[in-house]
C-alpha positions as CSV (number, residue, x, y, z in Angstrom):
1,X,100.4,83.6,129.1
2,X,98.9,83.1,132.7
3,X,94.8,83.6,132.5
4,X,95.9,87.1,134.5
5,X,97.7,88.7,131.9
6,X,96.1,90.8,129.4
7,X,96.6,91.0,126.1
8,X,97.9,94.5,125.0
9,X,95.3,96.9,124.6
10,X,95.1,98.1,121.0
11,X,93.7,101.6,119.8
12,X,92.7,101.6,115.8
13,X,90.4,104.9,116.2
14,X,90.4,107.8,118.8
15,X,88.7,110.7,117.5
16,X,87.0,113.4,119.3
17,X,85.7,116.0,117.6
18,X,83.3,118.5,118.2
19,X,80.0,118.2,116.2
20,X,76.4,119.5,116.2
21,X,73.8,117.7,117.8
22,X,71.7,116.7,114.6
23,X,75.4,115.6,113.2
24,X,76.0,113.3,116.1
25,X,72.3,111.9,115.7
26,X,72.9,111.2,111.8
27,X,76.0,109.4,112.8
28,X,74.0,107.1,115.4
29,X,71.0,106.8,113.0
30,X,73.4,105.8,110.4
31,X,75.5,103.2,112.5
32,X,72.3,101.8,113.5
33,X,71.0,101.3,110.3
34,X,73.9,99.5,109.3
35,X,74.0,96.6,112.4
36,X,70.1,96.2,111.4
37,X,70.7,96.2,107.8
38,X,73.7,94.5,107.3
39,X,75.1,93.5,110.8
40,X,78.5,95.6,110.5
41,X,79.5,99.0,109.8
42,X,83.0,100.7,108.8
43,X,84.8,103.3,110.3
44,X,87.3,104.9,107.9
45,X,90.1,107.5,109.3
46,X,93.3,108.5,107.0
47,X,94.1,106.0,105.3
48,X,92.9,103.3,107.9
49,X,88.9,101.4,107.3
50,X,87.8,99.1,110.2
51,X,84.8,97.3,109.5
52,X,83.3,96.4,113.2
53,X,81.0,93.7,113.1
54,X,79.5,92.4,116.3
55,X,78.9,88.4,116.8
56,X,78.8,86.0,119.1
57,X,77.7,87.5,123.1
58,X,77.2,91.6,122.4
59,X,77.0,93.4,125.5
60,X,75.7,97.2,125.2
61,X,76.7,99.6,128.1
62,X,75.2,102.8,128.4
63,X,76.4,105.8,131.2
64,X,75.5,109.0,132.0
65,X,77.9,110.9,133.8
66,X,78.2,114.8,135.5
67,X,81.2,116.1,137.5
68,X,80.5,119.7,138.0
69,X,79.0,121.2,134.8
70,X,80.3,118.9,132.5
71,X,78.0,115.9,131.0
72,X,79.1,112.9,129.7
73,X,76.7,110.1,127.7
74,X,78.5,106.7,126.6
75,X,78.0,103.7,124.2
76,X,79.8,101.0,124.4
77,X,79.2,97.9,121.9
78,X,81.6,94.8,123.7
79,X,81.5,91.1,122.2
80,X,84.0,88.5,122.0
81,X,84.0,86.7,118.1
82,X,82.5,83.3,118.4
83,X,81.2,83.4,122.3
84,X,77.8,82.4,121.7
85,X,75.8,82.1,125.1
86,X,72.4,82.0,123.7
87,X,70.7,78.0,124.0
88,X,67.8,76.3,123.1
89,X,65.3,74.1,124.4
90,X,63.1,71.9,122.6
């Protein structure tokens, strides 16, 4: 694999789902919990459970979005498992 091809993009969740403000804001409070409590969370669908635990370099992107009268907000979490770009100097 040349360094310009991709790996194959893999989906494990995709839900939407329409939800009341307080329920979306219990599901943020509780998924923030978790990384401060324990460092990961799960996310369980059907039969499937992902636990996503961030490490190494963890990016957040946040975006706010109108076209017309629709809104959009997004989180994403990135991070690549054992990139670690922090350093120290002593």
């Amino acid at each position: 694999m040349s360094k310009h091809d991709k790996p194959e993009k893999q989906i494990h969740v995709d839900l939407e789902q329409a939800l009341s403000k307080e329920e979306i804001g219990r599901y943020l409070v509780d998924i923030g919990q978790k990384l401060i409590d324990e460092g990961s969370f799960t996310i369980k669908q059907g039969q499937d459970s992902y636990e996503i635990n961030p490490s190494g370099h963890i990016e957040l992107e946040l975006q706010y979005k109108t076209r017309g009268e629709k809104n959009t907000f997004e989180i994403e979490i990135q991070w690549k498992p054992g990139v670690d770009h922090s350093f120290e100097i002593s």
